[in-house]
N, C-alpha and C positions, 0 to 999 in steps of 0.2 A: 519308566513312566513319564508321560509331558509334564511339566511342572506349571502349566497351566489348567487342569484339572484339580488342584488342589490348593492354588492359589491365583490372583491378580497379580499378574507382570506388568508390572510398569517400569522404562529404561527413560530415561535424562542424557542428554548429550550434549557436552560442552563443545562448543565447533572452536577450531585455533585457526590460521591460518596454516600452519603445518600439521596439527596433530588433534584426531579428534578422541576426548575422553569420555569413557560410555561406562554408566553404573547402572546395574539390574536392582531393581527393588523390588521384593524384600527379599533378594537371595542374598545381598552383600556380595555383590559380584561388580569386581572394577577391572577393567582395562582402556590401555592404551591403543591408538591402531595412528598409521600416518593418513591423512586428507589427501587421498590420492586413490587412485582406479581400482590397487594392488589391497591397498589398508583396507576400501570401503568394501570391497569384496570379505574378505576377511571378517569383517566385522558383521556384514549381513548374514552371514554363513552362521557366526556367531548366534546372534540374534533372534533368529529363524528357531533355531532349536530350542526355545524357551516363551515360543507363542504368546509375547506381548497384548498386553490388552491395548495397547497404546507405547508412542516413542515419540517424546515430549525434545524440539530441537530450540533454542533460541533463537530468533531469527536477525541474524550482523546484516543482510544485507546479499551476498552473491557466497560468502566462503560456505555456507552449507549445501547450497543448491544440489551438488554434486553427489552428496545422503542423500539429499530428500530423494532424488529421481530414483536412485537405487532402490528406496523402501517402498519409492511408488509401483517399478518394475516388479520389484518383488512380492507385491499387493500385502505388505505388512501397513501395520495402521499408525499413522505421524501426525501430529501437531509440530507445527511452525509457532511457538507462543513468542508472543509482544513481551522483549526482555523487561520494561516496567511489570509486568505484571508478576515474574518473577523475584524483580527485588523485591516488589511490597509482600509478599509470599515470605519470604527471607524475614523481613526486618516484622512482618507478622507472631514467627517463629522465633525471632531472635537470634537469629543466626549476623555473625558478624562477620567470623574468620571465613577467608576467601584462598580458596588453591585451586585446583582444576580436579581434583577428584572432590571436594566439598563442592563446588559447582555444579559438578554431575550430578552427586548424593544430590541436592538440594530439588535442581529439576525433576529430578525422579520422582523425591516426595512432595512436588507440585502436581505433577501428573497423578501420580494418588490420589492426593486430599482432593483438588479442584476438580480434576476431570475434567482438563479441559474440551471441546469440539474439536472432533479432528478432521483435518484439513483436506480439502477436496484437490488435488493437483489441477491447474489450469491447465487447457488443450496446447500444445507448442506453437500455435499460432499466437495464443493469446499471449504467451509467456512475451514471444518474440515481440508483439506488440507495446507490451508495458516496457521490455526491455530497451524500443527505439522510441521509443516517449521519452524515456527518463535520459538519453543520449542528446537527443536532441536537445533537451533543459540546458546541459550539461554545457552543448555548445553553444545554446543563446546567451549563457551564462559570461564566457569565453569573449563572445565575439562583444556582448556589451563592454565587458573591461579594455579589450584591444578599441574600442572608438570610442572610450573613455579616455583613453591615453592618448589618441590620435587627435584631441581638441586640446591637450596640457604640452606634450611634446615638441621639440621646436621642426622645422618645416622640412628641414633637412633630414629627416629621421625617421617622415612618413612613409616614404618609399619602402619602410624595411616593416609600416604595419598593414597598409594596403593590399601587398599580398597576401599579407595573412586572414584579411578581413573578409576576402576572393574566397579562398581556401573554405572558412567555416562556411558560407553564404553557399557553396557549391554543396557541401556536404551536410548541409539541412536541408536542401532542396530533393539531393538523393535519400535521405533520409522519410521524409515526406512523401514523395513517391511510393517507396517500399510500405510504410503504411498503408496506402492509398490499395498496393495490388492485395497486401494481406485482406482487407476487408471487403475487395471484392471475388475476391479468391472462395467467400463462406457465403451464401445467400443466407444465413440465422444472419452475420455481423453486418452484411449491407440493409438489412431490412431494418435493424435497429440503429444503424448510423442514418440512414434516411429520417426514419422519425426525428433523433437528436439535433440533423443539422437544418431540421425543418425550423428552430427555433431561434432566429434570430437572436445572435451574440453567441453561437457554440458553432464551433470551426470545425475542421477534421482533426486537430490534434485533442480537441475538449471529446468531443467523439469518440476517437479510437482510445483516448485516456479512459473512460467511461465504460468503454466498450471491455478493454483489458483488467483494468484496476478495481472495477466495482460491479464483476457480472452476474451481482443480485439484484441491479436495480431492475425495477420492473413484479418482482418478483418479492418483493418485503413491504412494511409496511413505511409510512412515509418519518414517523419517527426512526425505526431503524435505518431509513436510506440517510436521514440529516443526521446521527449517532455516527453511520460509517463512515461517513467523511469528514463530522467533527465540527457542526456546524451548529449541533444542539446547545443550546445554553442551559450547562448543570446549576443547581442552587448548589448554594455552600451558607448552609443555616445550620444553628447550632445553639439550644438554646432559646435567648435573645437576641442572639445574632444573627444577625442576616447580612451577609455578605454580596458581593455585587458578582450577576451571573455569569459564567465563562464559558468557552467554549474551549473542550480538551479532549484528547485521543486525536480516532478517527484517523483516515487514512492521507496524510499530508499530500503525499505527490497527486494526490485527484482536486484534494482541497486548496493546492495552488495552483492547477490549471482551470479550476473555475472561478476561481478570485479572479484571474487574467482576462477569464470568459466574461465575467462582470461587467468590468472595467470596459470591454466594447457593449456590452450589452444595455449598457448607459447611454450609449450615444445612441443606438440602433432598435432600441427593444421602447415603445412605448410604454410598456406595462412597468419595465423593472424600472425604466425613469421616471417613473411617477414613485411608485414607490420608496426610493431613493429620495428623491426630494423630497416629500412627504413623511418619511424619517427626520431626517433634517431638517424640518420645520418641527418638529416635534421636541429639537436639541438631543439629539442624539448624537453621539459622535461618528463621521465620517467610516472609521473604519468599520463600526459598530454595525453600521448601516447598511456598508456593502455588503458583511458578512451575514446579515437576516435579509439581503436580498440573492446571495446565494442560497441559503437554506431555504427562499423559496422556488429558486429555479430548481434546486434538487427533488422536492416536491413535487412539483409539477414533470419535471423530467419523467421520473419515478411514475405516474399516473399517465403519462405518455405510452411508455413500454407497456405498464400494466393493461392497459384497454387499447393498444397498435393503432392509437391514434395520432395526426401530424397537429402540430400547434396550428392552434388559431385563436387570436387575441381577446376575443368574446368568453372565451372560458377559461381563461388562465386566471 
């Protein structure tokens, strides 16, 4: 008999670099498999046969990738959770002691109790898209430090960063490119990069970041579009206390390609330079400011896609 006809399957999966640890709840069922082709097959296999209501992964970054597509291929049902929300789950329950099968156990009965939403896979276009976004950072990141070093270094020594400076400069520009044909590759991702880059101070890499990283804008509402990218100011009251508002979560690598968008869109955007100033006249602090003039561009963004229309200054 399935053992999901008589109970909720919920699995937790601790991802390693080498070896991934998978606990079924509530059978009390642990094992080990290796993070590899041969293991994740195995483990699916495994898996399969105990009809999950859900299969709860932490998300490190690239090492689980390789799960999730399997689970997707296998049309089993995955959450990618936000590792904070697991520790607070943890230190909720009072759990302290840490090993890779109490990891697993623990994910498992987060998956339970919480219930998290489970995760829709991005089409491979778009994957590939977020993917040469976050490369691309990686190298402007790179090539700022190398012409950092090339203004401190002595003269004799540039010759060995120049190349290299060639080097990265060439391979953002290929990088850029291949963005460029993925999104004309899709007429859904050219119709919505037109609108996006209709906006004065959002480029093709704010775009395709937008396009990839957050393809519910358009489609939520404009407090959830400024919560996803972490631009909402939470209270922190308590009491009599009232503390000063922050901004926290939300998805970073979209929320530092439009701090960047900002930052031209001050020079170039009439609307968010007034705004801007107009904070700061207010005493507000600088960074304060930019970041309630992103959470209005995200807005406005947001209401772009929702009704397919191009910016135009009179209504923004």
């Amino acid at each position: 008999m399935n053992t999901s006809t008589l109970q909720s399957i919920n699995i937790g999966v601790d991802t390693g670099k080498s070896q991934l640890d998978i606990y079924v709840r509530p059978l009390d069922i642990f094992f080990s498999i290796s993070n590899d082709d041969k293991g994740i097959k195995k483990a699916i296999k495994t898996i399969q046969q105990h009809s999950p209501q859900r299969i709860v992964v932490e998300a490190t970054g690239r090492l689980e990738m390789p799960f999730i597509l399997a689970c997707a291929e296998a049309g089993l049902p995955y959450v990618i959770a936000n590792p904070i929300h697991v520790k607070r789950f943890a230190g909720a329950i009072g759990q302290r002691a840490k090993t890779d099968k109490l990891d697993a156990k623990l994910i498992a009965h987060y998956a339970e109790a919480i219930k998290p939403t489970l995760t829709q896979l991005k089409p491979e276009s778009m994957r590939l898209m977020a993917d040469l976004v976050i490369r691309r950072n990686q190298l402007l990141t790179m090539q700022t430090m190398e012409k950092n070093r090339l203004q401190i270094m002595p003269k004799h020594l540039a010759m060995t960063i120049k190349p290299i400076l060639t080097t990265f400069k060439n391979q953002i520009e290929k990088i850029e490119n291949k963005l460029i044909q993925l999104i004309e590759s899709c007429p859904e991702y050219q119709a919505k990069n037109d609108i996006l880059q209709s906006m004065p101070g959002i480029g093709k890499i704010a775009a395709a970041s937008l396009i990839s990283n957050l393809p519910e804008l358009g489609y939520i509402t404009n407090k959830q579009a400024a919560a996803l990218v972490g631009v909402a100011p939470m209270n922190r009251e308590s009491g009599r206390y009232k503390g000063l508002r922050k901004i926290q979560g939300g998805r970073a690598q979209v929320r530092t390609v439009l701090y960047m968008a900002m930052m031209s869109a001050m020079q170039c955007n009439p609307v968010f330079k007034s705004i801007y100033q107009r904070l700061l006249a207010e005493g507000k602090p600088k960074k304060v400011a930019i970041i309630a003039c992103v959470r209005k561009m995200v807005v406005i963004l947001n209401a772009m896609l929702r009704d397919g229309v191009r910016w135009e200054e009179k209504t923004a």
